[in-house]
C-alpha positions in Angstrom: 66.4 -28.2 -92.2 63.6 -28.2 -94.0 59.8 -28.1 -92.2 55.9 -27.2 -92.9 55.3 -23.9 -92.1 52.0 -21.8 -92.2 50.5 -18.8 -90.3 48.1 -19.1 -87.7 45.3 -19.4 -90.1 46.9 -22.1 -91.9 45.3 -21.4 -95.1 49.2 -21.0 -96.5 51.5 -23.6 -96.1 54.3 -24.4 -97.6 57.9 -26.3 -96.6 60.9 -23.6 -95.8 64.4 -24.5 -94.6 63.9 -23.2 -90.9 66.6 -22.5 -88.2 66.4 -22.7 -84.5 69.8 -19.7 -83.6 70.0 -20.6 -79.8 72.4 -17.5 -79.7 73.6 -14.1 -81.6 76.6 -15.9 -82.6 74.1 -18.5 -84.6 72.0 -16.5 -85.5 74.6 -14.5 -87.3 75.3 -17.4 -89.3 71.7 -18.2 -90.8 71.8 -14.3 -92.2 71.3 -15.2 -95.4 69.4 -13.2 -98.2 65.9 -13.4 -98.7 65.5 -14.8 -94.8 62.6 -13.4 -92.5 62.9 -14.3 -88.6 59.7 -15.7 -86.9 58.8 -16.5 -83.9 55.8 -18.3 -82.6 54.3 -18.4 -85.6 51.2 -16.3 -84.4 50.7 -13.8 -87.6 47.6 -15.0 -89.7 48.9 -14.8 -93.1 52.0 -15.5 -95.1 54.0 -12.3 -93.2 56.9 -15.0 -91.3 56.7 -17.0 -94.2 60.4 -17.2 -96.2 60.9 -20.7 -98.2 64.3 -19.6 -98.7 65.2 -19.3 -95.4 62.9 -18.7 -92.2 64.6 -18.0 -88.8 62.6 -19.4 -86.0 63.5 -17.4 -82.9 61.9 -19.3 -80.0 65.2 -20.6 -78.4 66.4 -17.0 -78.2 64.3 -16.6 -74.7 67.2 -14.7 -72.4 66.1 -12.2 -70.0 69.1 -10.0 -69.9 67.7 -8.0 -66.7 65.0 -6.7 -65.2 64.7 -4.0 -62.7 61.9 -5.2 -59.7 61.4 -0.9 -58.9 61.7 0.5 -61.9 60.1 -2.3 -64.3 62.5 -1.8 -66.9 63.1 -5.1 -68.8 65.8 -6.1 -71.8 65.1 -9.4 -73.4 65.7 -11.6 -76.5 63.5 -11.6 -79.0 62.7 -15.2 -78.4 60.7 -14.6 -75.2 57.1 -15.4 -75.5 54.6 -13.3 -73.3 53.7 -16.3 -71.9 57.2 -16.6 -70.1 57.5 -13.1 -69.5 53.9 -12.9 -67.6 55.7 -15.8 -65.3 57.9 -13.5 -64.5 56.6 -10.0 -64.0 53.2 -10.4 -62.7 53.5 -12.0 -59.5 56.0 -9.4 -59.0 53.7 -6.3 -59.8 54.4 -5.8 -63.4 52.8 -5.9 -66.8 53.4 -5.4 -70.7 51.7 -1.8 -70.8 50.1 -3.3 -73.9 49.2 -6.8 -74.8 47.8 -8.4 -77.5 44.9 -11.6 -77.6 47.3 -14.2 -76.8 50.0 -14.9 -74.6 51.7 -17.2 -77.2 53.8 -14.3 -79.2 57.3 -13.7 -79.0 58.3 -10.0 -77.9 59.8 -9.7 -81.2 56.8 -10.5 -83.1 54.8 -7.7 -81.0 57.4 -5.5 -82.4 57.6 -6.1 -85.5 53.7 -5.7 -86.0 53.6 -3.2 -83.2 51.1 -4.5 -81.5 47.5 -3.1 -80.1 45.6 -4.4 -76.9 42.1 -4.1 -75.6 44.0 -0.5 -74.2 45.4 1.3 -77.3 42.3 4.0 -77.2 44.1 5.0 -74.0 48.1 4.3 -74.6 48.5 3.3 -78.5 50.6 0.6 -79.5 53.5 -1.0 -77.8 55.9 0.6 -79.3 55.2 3.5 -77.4 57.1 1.7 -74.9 60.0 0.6 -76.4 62.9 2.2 -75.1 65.6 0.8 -77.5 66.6 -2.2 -79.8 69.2 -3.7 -81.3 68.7 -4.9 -84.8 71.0 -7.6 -86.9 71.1 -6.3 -90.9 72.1 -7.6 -93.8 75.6 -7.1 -92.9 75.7 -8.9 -89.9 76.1 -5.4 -87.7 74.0 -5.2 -84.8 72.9 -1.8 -84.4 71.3 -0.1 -81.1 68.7 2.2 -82.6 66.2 4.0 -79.9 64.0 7.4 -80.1 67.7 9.9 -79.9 70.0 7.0 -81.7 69.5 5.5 -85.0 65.9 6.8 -84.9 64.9 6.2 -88.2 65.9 2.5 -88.1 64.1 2.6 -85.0 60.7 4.1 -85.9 60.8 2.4 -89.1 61.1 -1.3 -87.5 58.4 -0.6 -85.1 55.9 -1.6 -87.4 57.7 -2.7 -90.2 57.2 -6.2 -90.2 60.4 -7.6 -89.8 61.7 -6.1 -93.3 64.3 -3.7 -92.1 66.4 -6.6 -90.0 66.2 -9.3 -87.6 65.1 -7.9 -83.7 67.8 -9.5 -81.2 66.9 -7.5 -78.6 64.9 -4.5 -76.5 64.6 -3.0 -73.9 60.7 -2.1 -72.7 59.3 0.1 -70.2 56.7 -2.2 -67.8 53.5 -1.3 -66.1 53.0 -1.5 -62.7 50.4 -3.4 -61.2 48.4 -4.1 -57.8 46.6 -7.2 -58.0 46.1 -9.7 -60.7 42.6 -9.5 -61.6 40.8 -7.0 -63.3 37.4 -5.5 -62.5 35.1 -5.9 -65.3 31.9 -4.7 -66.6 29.3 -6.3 -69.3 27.1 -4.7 -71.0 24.4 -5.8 -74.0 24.0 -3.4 -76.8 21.1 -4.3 -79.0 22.3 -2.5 -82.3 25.2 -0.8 -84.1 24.1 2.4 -82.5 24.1 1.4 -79.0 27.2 -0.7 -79.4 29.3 2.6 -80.3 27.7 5.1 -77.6 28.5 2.6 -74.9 32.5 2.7 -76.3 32.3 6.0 -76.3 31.2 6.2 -73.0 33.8 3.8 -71.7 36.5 5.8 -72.8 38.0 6.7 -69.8 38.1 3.1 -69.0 41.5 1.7 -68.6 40.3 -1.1 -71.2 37.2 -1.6 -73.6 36.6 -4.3 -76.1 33.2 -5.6 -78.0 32.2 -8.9 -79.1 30.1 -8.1 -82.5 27.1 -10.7 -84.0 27.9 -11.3 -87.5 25.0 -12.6 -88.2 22.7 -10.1 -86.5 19.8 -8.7 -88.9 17.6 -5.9 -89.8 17.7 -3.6 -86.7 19.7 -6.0 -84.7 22.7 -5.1 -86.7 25.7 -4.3 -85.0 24.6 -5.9 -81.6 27.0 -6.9 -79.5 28.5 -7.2 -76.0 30.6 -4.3 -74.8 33.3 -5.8 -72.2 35.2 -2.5 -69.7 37.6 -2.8 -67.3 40.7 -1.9 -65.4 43.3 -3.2 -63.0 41.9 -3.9 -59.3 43.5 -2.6 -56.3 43.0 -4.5 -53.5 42.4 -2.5 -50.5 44.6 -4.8 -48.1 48.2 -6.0 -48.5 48.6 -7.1 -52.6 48.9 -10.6 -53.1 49.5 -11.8 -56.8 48.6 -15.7 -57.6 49.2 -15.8 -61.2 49.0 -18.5 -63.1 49.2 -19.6 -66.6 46.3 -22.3 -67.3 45.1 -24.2 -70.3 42.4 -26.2 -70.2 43.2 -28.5 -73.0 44.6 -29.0 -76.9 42.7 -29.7 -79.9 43.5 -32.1 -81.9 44.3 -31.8 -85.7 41.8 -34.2 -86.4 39.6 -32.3 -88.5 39.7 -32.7 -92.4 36.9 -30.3 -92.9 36.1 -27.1 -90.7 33.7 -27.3 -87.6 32.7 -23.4 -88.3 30.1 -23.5 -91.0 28.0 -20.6 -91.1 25.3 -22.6 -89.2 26.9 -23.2 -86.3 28.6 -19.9 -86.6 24.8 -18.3 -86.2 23.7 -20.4 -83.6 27.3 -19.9 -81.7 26.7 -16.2 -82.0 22.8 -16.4 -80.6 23.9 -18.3 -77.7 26.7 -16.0 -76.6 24.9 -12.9 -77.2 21.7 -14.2 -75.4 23.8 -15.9 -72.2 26.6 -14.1 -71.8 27.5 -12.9 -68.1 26.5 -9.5 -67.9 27.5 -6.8 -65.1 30.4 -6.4 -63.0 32.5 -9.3 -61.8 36.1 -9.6 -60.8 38.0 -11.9 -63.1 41.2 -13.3 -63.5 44.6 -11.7 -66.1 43.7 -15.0 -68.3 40.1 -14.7 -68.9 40.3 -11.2 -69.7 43.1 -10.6 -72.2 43.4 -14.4 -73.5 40.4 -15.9 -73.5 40.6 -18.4 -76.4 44.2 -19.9 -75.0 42.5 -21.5 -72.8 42.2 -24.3 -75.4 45.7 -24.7 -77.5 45.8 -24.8 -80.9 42.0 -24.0 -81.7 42.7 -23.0 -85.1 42.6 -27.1 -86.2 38.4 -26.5 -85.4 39.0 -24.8 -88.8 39.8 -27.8 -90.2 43.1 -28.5 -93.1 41.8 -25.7 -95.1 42.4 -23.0 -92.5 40.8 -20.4 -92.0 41.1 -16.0 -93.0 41.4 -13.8 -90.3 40.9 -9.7 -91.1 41.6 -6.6 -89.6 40.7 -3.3 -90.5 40.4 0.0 -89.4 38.1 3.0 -90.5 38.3 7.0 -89.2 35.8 8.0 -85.9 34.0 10.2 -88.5 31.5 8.3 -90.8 32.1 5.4 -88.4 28.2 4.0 -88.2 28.2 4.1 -92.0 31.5 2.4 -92.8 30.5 0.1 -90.1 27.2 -0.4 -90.5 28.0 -1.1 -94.3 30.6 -3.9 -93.6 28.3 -5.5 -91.2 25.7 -5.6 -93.7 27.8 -6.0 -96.7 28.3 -10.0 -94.8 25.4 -10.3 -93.7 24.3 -10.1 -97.5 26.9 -13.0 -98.4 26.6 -15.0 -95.1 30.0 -14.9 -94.6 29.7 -14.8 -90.8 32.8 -14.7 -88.0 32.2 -16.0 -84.1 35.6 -14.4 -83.3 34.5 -10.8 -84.5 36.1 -7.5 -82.2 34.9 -4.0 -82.0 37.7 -1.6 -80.2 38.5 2.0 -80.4 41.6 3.4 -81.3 44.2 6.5 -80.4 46.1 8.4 -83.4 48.8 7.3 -85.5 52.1 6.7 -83.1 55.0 5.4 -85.7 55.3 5.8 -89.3 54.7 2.1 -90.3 51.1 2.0 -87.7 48.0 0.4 -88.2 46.5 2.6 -85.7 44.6 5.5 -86.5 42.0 7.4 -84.3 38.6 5.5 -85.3 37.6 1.9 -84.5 39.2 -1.5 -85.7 36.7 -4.5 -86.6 38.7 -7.9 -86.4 36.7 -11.4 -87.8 37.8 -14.8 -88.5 36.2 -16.3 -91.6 36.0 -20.1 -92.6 37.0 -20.7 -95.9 33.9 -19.8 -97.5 33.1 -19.7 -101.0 34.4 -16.1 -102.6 35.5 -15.3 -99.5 38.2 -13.2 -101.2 35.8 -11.8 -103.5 33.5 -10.8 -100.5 36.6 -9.8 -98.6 37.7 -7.3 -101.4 34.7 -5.5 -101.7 35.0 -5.1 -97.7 38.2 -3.7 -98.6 36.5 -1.3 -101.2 34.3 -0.3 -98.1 37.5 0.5 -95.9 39.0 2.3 -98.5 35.7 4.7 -99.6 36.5 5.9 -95.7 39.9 6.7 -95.7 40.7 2.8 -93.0 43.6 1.0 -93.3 44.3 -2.9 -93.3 46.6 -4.9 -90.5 49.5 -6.6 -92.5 49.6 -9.5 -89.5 46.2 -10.5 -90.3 46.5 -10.4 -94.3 46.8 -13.1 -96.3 45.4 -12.4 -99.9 45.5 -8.7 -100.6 46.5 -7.3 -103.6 49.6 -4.8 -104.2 47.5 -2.0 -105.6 44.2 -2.4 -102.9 47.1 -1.8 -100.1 48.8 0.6 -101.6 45.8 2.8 -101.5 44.9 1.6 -97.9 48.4 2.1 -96.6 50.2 3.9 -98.4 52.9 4.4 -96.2 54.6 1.5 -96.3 55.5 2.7 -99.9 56.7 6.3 -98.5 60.0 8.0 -99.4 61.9 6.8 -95.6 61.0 2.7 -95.3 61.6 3.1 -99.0 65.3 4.0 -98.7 66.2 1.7 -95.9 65.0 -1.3 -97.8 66.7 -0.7 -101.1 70.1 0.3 -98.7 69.6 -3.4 -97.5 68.7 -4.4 -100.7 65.7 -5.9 -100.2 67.7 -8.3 -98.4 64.8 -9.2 -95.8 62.0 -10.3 -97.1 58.5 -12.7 -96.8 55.7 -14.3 -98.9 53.8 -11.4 -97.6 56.4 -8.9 -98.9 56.8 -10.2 -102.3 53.1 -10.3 -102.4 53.0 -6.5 -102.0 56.0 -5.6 -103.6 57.5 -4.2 -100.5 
């Protein structure tokens, strides 16, 4: 069937003949060439975008078991955090890393190897993977793992959904004694004080900052630092989980709420009244804060918006930061949804991670907002960073093949001409991958 597709930014969209496999028997049958699996639809770009032939996963959302003492799960690919939280948390169990929303398919953290508020303590989640079993172009589904198939394995970890269709894993859980999180706030008044309060929250179990865009002069870089870790209640654990939204937004909008206005004023009024010091607060508020309200991306408006993600080495990190910052802040191309984290070393071939920080912002379509965009790039680049291929939408082969070069190495190489290129996306085609 044919149906509108775009990424979560929706500034690509385009109509795809989609299928809905509601098992491995169907899904063997929509294994076609030039096919890309997707799931929720949650990568910003064009990267589980296939007008040929894009495999929706959703309705593969089996949990094949679960082990209450041990917390080791297998699931389909299909299974959306969301539903797995449901499940786990009430029961003392969590994903040992989690990305910014609960609306992503275990599949799609995979495939991107997702990073959490956490990774400057455990890396990426595919440090926990303990095996998965892959469809290829030949229809064979292969169980690859760290001792079996491991070069299939490392290399899909990562990879983006280019070296077969995930069916399956099996993950390793983190156990958990309550279902709130004690958290600190802190107010950092410039770039300088914003990185030595990271660094000294290091040994926190998780550590995130909120940056202002469209801070000046020597307010650059300010920001809220937000620290925290699991809370152990001192009496008999109760969990009370719950999954709570507190309403959708319509796609009303023809042009985008977020103009750099309101973006400035937005970014005033949460640095200046933001709840500051240590509170108790719930698994929801703290890791996925903006699904609260479903579908905000419409604010945006039909032209979508560009989300980036980059990443740049712990030494020369005020100067590669401080000249991004400024570098918008010269074009007033300002983000309200703009992260600070630190990150832990390289953990699979096809990582984004990298030991340094990673800067995340959401742009409104702004005028030459690739051109501004680019020449943040050009920054990244100068310092040896990297780019996150599930944010990307418009960079160029060349530009990435200097920022991450190894998606080009000798390995990932081989196994996609042994497939034949048979998996592929807008995103790959783009990069000539």
């Amino acid at each position: 069937m044919k149906k509108r597709i775009s990424g979560w930014g929706r500034n690509i969209a385009l109509d795809a003949n989609v299928s809905f496999p509601k098992s491995l028997k169907e899904l063997k049958k929509e294994i076609k060439k030039n096919c890309i699996a997707r799931g929720l639809g949650r990568s910003y770009g064009d990267s589980s975008i296939q007008p040929s032939k894009t495999i929706i996963t959703t309705k593969l959302k089996n949990i094949i078991s679960f082990n209450k003492k041990t917390g080791i799960l297998e699931a389909e690919c299909g299974v959306s955090i969301k539903q797995l939280n449901k499940l786990i948390i009430n029961k003392g169990w969590f994903l040992p890393v989690t990305p910014g929303s609960k609306n992503i398919t275990l599949g799609g953290m995979i495939a991107t190897n997702v990073h959490g508020k956490n990774h400057h303590k455990v890396g990426g989640i595919g440090r926990y993977v303990i095996s998965l079993k892959i469809l290829d172009n030949k229809n064979r589904l292969t169980l690859c793992s760290r001792k079996k198939n491991n070069k299939l394995f490392n290399y899909t970890i990562g990879g983006m959904g280019l070296t077969g269709v995930i069916y399956s894993l099996k993950i390793r859980l983190k156990k958990i004694y309550s279902d709130l999180i004690y958290e600190e706030k802190i107010k950092c008044h410039n770039l300088k004080e914003t990185l030595s309060n990271i660094n000294k929250s290091k040994n926190w179990e998780y550590n995130v900052s909120w940056i202002d865009t469209s801070s000046s002069n020597k307010s650059i870089g300010r920001s809220i630092v937000s620290r925290g870790y699991f809370y152990k209640k001192n009496k008999k654990n109760e969990f009370n989980y719950s999954t709570k939204e507190i309403f959708s937004m319509p796609n009303i909008f023809l042009f985008s709420l977020m103009n750099r206005y309101i973006i400035q004023i937005l970014n005033t009024l949460y640095f200046n009244f933001s709840k500051l010091g240590k509170n108790l607060t719930s698994i929801n508020d703290f890791f996925y804060p903006l699904d609260k309200i479903q579908n905000w991306n419409y604010v945006y408006g039909k032209k979508g918006f560009i989300s980036y993600q980059c990443s740049v080495p712990f030494n020369n990190a005020y100067k590669s930061i401080y000249e991004i910052l400024i570098t918008l802040k010269r074009y007033k191309a300002y983000s309200f949804v703009s992260v600070l984290k630190s990150m832990k070393k390289k953990d699979f071939p096809l990582s984004f991670g990298q030991n340094g920080f990673t800067l995340v912002f959401d742009f409104p379509i702004y005028k030459d907002i690739t051109m501004i965009l680019n020449k943040i790039n050009d920054i990244v680049l100068k310092y040896n960073g990297k780019i996150y291929l599930a944010k990307d939408s418009f960079i160029e082969k060349e530009k990435f093949k200097n920022l991450n070069s190894e998606f080009y190495n000798v390995e990932f190489t081989k196994l996609r001409k042994k497939s034949n290129y048979f998996f592929s996306s807008l995103q790959s085609k783009r990069l000539g991958l």
